[in-house]
Backbone bond lengths (Angstrom), bond angles and torsions (degrees), N, CA, C in turn:
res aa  C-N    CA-C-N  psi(-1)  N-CA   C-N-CA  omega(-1)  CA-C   N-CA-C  phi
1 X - - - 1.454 - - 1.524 110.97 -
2 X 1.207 131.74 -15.31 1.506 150.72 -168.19 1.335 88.86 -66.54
3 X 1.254 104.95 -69.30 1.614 106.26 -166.56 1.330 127.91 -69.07
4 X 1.445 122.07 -7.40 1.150 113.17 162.44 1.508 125.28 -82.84
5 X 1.390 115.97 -38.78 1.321 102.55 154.97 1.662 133.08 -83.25
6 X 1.317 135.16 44.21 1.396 146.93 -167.74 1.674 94.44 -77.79
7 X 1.915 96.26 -59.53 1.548 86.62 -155.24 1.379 113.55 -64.49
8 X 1.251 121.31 -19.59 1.826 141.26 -160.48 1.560 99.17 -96.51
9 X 0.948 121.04 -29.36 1.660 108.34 -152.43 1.023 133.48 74.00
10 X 1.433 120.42 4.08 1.578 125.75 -171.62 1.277 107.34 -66.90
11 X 1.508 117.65 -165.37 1.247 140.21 170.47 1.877 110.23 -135.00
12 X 1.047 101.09 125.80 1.393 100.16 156.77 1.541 116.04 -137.86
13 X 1.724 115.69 157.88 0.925 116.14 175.78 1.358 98.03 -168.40
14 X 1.466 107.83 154.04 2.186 141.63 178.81 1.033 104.09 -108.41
15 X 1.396 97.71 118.42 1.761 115.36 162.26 1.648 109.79 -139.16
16 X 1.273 94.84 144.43 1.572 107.44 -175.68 1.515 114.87 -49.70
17 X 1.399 128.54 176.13 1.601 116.32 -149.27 1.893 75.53 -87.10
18 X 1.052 142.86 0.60 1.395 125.80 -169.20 1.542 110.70 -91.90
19 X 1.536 112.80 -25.68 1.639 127.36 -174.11 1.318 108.11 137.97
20 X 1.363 111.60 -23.64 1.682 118.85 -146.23 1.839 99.75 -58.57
21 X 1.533 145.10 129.19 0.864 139.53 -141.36 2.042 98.78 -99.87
22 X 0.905 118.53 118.77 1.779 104.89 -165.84 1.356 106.90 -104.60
23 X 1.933 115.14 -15.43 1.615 112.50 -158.08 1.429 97.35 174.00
24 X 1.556 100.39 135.52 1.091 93.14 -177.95 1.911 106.93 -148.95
25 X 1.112 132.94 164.33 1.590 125.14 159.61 1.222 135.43 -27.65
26 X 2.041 96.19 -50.80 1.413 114.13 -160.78 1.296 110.29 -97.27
27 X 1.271 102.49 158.66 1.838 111.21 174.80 1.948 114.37 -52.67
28 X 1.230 99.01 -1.81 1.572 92.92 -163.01 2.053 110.69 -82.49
29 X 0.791 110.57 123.68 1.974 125.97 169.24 1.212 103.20 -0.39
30 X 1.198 126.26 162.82 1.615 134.72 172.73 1.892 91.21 -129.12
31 X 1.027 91.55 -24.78 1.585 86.06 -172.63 1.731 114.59 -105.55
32 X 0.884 103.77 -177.36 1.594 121.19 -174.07 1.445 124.80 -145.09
33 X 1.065 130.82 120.63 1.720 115.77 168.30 1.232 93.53 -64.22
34 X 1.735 84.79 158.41 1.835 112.05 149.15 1.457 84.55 -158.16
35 X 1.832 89.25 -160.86 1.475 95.46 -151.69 1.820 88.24 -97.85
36 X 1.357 131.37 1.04 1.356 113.02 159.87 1.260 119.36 -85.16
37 X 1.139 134.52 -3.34 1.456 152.86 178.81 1.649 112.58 110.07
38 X 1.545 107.46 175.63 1.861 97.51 -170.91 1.491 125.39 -34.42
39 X 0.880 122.79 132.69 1.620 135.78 163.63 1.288 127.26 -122.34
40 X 1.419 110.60 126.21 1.878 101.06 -172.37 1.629 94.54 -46.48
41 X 2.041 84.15 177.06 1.681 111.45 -167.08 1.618 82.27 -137.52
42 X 1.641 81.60 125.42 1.854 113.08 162.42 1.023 103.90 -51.82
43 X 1.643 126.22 131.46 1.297 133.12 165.82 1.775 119.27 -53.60
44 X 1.409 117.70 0.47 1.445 120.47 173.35 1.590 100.70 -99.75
45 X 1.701 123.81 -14.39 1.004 98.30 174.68 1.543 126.90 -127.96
46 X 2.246 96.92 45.86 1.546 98.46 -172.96 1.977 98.66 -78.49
47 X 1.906 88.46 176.27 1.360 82.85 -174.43 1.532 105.42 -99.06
48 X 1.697 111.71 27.27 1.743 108.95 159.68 0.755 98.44 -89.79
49 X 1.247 103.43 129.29 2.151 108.98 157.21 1.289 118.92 -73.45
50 X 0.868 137.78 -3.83 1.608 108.99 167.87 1.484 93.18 -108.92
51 X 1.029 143.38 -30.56 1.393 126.27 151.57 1.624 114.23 -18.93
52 X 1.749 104.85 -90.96 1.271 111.74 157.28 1.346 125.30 -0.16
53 X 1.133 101.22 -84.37 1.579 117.69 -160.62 1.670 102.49 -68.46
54 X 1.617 121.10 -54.28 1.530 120.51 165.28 1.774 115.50 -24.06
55 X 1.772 101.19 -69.01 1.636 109.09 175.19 1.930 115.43 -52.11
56 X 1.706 107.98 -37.84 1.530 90.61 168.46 1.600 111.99 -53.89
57 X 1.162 106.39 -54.24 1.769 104.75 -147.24 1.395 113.03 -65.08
58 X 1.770 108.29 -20.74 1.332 113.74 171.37 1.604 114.39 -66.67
59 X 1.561 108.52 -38.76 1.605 110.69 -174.45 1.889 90.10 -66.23
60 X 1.058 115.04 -43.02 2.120 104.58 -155.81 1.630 91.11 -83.62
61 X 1.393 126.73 -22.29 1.828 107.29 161.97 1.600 124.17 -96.47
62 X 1.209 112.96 -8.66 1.366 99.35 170.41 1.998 112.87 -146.29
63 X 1.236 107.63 33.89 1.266 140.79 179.92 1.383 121.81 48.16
64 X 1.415 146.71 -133.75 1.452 155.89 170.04 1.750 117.82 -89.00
65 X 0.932 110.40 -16.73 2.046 87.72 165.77 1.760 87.55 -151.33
66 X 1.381 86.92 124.12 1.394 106.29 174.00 1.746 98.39 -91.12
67 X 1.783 103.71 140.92 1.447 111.86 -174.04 1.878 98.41 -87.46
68 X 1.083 113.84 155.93 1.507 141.60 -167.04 1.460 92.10 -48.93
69 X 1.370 123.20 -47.67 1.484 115.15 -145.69 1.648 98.70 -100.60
70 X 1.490 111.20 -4.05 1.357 121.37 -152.51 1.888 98.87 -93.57
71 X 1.361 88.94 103.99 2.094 90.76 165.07 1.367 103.83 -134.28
72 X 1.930 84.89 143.67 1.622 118.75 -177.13 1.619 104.69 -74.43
73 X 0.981 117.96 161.86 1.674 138.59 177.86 1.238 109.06 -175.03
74 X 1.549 110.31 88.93 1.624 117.96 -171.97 1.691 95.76 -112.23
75 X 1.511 117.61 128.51 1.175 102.07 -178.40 1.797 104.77 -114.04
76 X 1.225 108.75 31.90 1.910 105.73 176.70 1.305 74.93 -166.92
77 X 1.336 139.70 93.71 1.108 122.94 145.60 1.772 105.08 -92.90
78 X 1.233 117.34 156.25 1.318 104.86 163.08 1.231 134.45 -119.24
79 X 1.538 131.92 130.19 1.544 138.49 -134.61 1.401 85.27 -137.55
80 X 1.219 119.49 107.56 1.442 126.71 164.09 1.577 98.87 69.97
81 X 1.635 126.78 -126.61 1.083 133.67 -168.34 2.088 113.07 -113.45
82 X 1.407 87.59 19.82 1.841 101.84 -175.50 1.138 125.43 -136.48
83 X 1.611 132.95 113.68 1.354 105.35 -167.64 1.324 103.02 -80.13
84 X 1.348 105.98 -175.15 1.448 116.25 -176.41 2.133 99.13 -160.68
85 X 1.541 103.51 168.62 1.504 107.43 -176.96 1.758 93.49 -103.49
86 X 1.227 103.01 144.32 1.428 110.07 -175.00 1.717 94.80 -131.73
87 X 1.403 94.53 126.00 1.514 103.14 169.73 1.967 108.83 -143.08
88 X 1.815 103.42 148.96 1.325 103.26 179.07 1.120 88.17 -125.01
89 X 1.786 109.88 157.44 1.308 123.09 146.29 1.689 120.99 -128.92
90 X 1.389 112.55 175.22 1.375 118.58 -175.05 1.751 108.00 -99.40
91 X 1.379 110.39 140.71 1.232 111.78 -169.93 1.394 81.42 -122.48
92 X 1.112 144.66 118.94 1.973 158.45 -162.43 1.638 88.97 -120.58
93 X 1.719 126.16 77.85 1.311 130.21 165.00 1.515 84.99 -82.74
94 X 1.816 115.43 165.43 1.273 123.02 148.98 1.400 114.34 -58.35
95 X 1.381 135.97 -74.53 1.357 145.90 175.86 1.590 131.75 -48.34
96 X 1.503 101.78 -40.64 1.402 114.61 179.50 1.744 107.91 -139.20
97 X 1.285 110.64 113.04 1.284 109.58 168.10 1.258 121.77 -86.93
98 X 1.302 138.80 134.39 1.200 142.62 -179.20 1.603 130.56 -114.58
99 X 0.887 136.56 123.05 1.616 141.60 162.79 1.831 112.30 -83.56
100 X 1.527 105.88 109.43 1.225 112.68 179.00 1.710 100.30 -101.33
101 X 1.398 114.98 138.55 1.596 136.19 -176.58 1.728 92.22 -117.25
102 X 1.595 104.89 132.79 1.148 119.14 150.45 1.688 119.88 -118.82
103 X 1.295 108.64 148.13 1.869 106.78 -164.83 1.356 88.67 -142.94
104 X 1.151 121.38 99.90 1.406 144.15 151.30 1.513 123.93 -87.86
105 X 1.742 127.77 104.88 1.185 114.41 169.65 1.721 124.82 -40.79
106 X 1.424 112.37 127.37 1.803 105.59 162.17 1.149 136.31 -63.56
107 X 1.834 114.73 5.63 1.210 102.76 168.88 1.254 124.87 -88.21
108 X 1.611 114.96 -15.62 1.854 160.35 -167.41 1.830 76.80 -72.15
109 X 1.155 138.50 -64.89 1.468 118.68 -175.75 1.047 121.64 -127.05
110 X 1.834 136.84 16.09 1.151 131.01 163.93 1.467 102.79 -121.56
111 X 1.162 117.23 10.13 1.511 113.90 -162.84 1.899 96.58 -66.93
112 X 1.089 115.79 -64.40 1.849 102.72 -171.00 1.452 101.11 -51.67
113 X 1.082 122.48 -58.48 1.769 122.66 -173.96 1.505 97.84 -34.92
114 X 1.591 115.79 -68.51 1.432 113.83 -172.43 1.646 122.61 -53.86
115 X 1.682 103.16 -13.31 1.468 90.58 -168.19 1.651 88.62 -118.97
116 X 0.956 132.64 20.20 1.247 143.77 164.46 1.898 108.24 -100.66
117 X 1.028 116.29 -28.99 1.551 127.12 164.45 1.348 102.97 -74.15
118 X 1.196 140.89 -69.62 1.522 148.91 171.41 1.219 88.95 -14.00
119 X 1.553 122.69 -94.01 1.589 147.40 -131.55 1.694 87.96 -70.16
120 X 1.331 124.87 -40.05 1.310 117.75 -175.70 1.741 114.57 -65.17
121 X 1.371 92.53 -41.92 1.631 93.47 -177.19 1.673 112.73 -68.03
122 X 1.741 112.07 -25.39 1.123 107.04 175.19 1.318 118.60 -70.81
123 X 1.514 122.94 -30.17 1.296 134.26 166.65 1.893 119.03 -44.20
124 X 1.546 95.98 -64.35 1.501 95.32 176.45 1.238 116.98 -66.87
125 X 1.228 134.10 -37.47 1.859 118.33 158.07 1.405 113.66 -51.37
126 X 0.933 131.01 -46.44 1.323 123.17 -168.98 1.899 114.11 -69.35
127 X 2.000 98.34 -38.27 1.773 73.55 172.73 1.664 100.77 -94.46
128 X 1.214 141.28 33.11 1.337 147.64 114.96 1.172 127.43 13.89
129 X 1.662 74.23 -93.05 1.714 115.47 -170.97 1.560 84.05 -68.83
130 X 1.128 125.43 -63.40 1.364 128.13 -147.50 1.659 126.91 -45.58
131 X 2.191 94.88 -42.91 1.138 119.79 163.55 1.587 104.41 -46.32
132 X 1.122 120.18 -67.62 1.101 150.29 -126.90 1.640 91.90 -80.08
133 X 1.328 127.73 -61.11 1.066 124.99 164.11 1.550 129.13 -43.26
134 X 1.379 108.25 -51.55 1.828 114.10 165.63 1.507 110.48 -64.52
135 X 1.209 111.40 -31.37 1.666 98.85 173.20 1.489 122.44 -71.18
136 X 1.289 108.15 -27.66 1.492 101.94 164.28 1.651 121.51 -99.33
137 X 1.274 123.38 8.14 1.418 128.45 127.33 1.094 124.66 -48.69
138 X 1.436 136.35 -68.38 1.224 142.72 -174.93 1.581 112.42 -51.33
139 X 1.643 108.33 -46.08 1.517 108.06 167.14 1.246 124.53 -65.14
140 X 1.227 138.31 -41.22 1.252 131.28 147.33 1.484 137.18 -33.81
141 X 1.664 107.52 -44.55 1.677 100.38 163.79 1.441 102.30 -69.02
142 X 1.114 130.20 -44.81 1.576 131.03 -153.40 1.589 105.31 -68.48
143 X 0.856 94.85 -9.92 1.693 92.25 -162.40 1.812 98.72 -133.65
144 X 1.270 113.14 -3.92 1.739 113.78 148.92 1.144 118.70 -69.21
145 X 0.878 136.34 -44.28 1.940 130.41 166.94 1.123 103.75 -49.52
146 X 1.494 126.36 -70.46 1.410 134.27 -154.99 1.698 109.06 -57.84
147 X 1.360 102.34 -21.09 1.873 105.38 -178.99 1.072 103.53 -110.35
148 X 1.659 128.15 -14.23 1.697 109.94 155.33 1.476 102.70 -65.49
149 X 1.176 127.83 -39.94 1.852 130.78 -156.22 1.878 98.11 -61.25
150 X 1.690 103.13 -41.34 1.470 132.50 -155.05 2.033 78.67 -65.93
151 X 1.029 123.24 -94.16 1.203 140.73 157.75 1.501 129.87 19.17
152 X 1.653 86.49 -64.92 1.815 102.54 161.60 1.278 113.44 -64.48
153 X 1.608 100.84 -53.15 1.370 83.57 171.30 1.217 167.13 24.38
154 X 1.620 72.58 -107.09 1.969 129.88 172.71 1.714 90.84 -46.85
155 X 1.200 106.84 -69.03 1.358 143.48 -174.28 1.934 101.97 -22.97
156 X 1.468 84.67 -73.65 1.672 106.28 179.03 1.430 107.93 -43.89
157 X 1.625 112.98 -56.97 1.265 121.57 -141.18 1.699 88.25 -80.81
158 X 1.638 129.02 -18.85 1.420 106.66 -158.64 2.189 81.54 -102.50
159 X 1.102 109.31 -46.40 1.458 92.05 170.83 1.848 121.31 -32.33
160 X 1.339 103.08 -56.06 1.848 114.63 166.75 1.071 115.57 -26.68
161 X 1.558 103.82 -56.60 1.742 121.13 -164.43 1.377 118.97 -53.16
162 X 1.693 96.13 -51.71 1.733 132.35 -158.92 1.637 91.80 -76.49
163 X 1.806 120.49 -42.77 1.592 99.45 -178.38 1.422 129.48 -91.26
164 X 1.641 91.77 -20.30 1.948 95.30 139.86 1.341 125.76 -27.37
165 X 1.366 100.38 -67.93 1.859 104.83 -153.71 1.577 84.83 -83.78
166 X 1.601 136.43 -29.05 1.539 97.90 169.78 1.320 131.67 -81.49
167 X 1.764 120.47 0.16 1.191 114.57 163.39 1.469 104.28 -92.66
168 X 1.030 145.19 -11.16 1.593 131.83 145.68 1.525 122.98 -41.97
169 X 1.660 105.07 -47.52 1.673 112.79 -167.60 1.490 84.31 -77.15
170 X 1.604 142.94 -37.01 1.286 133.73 -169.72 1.625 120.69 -87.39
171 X 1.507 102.30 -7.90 1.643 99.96 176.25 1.586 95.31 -99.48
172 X 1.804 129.35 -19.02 1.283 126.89 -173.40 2.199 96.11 -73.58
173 X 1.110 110.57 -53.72 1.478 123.46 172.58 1.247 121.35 -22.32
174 X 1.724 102.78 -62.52 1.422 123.37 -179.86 2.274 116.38 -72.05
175 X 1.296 116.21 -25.18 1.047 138.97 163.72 1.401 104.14 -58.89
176 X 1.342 129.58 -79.03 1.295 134.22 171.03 1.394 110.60 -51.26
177 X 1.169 158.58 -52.80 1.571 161.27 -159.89 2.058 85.99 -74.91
178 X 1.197 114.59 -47.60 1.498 122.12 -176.91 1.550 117.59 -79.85
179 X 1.208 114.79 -19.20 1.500 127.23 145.27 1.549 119.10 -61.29
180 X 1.343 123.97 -45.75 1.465 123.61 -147.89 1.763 73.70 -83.71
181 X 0.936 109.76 -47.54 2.043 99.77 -172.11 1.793 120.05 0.27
């Protein structure tokens, strides 16, 4: 079993449909003392951890007796601080049935995809922002003329106003001075 996961780093390991741990990748015991002499070790309580920890997360998502026909395909599970893809299958011996677990880190086969997704998403925020910044440049020149023009205007129209109302106050002046006659 070593050698199939070498190139990956994974873990795999067979345990009977009850947990009981029969085989595994890693250098770690199948057995255990007690005081009747060795006894296999539950796959929740080898001393690999991601072994370990793989066999918990399977018991707390799909509980204590997995049915015959029933296989896992977890592709983020998370095992400590890493995800990894978790898959079981059924081994249908007459005598001994078995559930084989494979635990492959996700960086071992999604890692460029994932860091090729990263760099992309950092890309599209950035020409984002980027747009986003020249577009409100562009509105600002575009629309600086139009509010100096706006301005003069203003400008024109209240000068207009102001020599209106003093040739009003100066044709009302001249009316009265041409009254008092």
């Amino acid at each position: 079993m070593k050698e199939l996961v070498e190139f990956h780093s994974g873990h795999i390991y067979l345990t009977s449909q009850e947990g009981w741990l029969l085989a595994t990748s890693s250098n770690t015991p199948l057995l255990m003392n007690s005081t009747t002499g060795p006894k296999l070790m539950m796959a929740v309580d080898s001393e690999d951890q991601v072994i370990r920890l793989g066999a918990e997360w399977l018991k707390q998502a799909y509980g204590d007796d997995f049915a015959p026909s029933h296989e896992v395909h977890a592709e983020n599970a998370r095992l400590g601080h890493q995800l990894y893809y978790i898959d079981s299958f059924f081994l249908n011996l007459k005598r001994l049935p078995m559930v084989g677990v494979i635990i492959i880190p996700r960086k071992y086969i999604m890692g460029k995809v994932d860091e090729r997704a990263f760099k992309t998403l950092v890309i599209l925020i950035s020409a984002s922002l980027c747009i986003l910044v020249v577009g409100c440049v562009c509105i600002f020149i575009l629309t600086n003329g139009v509010s100096k023009e706006m301005k003069l205007r203003a400008e024109l129209i209240s000068h207009l106003d102001a020599r209106r109302k003093a040739e009003a106050s100066s044709n009302y002046k001249s009316q009265f001075l041409a009254n008092m006659r």
